[in-house]
N, C-alpha and C positions, 0 to 999 in steps of 0.2 A: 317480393321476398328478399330482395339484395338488400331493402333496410334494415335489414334484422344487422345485418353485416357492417352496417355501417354505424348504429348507433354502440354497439362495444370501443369501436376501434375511435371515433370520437371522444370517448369519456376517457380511455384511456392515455387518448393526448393531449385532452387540457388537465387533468388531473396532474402528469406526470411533469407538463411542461412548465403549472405553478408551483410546483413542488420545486424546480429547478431556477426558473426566475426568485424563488424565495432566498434563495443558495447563492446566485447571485449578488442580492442584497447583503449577505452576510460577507462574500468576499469581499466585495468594494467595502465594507464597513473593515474587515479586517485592514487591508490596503491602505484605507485613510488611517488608520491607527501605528503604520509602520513608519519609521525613520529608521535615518543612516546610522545605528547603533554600530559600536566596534564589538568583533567578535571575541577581543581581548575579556571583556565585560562579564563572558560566560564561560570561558575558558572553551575552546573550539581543541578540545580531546577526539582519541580515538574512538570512543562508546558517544561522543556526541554526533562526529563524522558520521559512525553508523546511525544511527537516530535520524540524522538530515538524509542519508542514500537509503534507508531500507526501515526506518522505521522501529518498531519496539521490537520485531521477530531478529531484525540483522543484529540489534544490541547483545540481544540473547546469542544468537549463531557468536559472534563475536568472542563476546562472555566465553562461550565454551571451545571454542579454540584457542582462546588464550590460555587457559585453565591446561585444556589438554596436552598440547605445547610445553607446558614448563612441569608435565608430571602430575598434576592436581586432582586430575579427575583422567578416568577411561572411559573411551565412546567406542562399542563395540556396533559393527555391523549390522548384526544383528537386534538393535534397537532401546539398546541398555546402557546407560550411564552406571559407573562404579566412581565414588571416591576413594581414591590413592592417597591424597593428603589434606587432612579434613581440619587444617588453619587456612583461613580464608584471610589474605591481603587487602582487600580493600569490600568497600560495603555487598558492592554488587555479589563480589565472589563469595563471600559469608551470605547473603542473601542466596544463593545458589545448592551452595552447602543445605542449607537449613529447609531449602522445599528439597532438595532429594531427601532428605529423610533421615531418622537415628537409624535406619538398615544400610544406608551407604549405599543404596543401590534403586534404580528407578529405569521405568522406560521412558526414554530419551525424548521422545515425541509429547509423554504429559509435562517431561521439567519444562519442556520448550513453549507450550501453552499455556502454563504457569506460570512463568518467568517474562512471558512477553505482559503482563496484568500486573506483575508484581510490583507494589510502590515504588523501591528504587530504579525500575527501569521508565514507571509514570514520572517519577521527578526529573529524568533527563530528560522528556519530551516538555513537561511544564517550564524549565528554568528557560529551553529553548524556546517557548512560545510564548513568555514574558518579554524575551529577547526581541521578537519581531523574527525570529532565523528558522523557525518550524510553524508549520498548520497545526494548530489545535487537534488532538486526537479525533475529538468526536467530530468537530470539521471536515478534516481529512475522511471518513469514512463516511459522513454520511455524503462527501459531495460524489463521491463514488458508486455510491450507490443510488443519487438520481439521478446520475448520465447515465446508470446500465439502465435504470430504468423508462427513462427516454426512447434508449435504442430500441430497447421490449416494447416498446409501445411502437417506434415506429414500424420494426419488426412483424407485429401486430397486423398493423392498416396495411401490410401489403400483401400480406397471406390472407385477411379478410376481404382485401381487394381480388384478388385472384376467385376466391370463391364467389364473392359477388358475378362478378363476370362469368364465370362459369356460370353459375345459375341465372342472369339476365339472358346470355346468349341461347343455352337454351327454352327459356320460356319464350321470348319475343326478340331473338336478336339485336336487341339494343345494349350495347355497351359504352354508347358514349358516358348515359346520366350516373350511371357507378361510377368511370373514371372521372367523370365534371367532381359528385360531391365527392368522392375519397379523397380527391387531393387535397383538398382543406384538412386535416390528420397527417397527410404525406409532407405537403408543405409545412406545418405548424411544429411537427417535431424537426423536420430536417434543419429548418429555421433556426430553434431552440436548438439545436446540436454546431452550431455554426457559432452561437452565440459563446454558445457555452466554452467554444475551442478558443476565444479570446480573453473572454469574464471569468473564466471559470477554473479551464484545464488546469491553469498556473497551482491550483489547491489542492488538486490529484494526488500531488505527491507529498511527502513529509516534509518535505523543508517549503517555506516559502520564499519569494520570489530573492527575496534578500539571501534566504539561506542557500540559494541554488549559486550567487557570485560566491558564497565563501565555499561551496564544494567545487566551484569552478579552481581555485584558488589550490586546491590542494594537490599536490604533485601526485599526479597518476602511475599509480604502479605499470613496474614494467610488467612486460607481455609473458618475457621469455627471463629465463634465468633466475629466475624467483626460484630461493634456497631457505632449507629450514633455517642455515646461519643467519640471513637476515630477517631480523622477527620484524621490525619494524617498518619492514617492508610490505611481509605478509601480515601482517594485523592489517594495514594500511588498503590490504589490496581486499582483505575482509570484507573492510568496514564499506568500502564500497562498491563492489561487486558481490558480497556474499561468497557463500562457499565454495562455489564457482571457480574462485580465485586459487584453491588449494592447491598446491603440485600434490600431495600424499592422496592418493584413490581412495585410500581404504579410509582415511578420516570426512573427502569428501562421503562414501556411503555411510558412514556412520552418522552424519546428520541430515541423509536424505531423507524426509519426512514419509514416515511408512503407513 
């Protein structure tokens, strides 16, 4: 009966683990394709900073702390954006303006879903991945999601293993043959997750390995004493940390995601 248990939790680790060896080959191909480019090249801005620490959602958060900060827009707590002053400075913020809407007003959580998709926050990820300085969008996410899927897998073979066992010891007290074959599934992903912590992990995130020395690079906000007087401080401490970063409570809940 313990076979039934064990051919899922097999299929499910070499399925999962070529999916990830595939992912693999694409970073090493990314990697061969990277040089020592200067960050001058791309111009290494605030909305780009966020782009390399948090991806297209921090551009967005960014975006609307900026906006709200200098009077442009209101983020109420309660989960609603209002424009206040509807000339937008530069593209993004005209891009911002124009998905909230001719009503001037939206819930905060769709501009923010909207805005993270929207072409001009795709062109800051693109001009950085021409760069060699960010993970390709679709990269970044899918390698994400075949290390979760890995784990579910290995996840998998040991809750299957448990019940194998379970059911071997009661039919005939034999528990060694389930733990001999399950761990071929236990080993194969764990394997595969080890591999992956060297080849891989590096593409997890949004900036690549290059783009990680130039956030290295940028002077970390203080901890303490961070004041609305200094914007480019707190923009700074935005772009990477997120809203986290905020001394004002009420503008952090205004973009807790609800």
């Amino acid at each position: 009966m313990w076979l039934l248990f064990l051919l899922p939790a097999c299929v499910a680790a070499v399925l999962s683990c070529i999916r990830l060896v595939r992912m693999t080959a694409t970073a090493d191909a990314l990697a061969g394709q990277e040089g020592p480019r200067p960050p001058e090249a791309v111009g290494i801005g605030l909305y780009e900073t966020a782009y390399l620490a948090g991806g297209p959602d921090r551009v967005v958060e960014l975006a609307l702390v900026l906006m709200a900060s200098r009077g442009r827009l209101h983020l109420a707590h309660t989960g609603w954006t209002t424009v206040v002053d509807p000339r937008g400075r530069s593209r993004l913020e005209r891009a911002v303006l124009a998905t909230v809407g001719p009503e001037g007003q939206c819930r905060t959580g769709e501009l923010r879903e909207a805005m993270a998709a929207h072409p001009t926050v795709m062109e800051i990820g693109s001009r950085l991945s021409l760069a060699g300085l960010a993970t390709p969008a679709a990269v970044q996410r899918h390698t994400v999601l075949v290390i979760r899927q890995v784990r579910q897998a290995l996840l998998l073979s040991l809750v299957l293993l448990a019940a194998a066992l379970a059911t071997s010891v009661l039919a005939n007290g034999d528990a060694l043959a389930p733990l001999a074959w399950f761990s071929l599934p236990v080993v194969l992903t764990t394997g595969t997750l080890l591999m992956a912590r060297v080849d891989v992990h590096p593409y997890t995130g949004w900036a690549s390995p290059i783009g990680q020395e130039v956030l290295r690079e940028v002077r970390p906000p203080r901890q303490h004493g961070l004041t609305d007087d200094d914007e480019r401080e707190l923009f700074t401490a935005v772009a990477m940390n997120g809203t986290d970063a905020l001394p004002d409570a009420r503008l952090r809940a205004a973009l807790r995601r609800h």
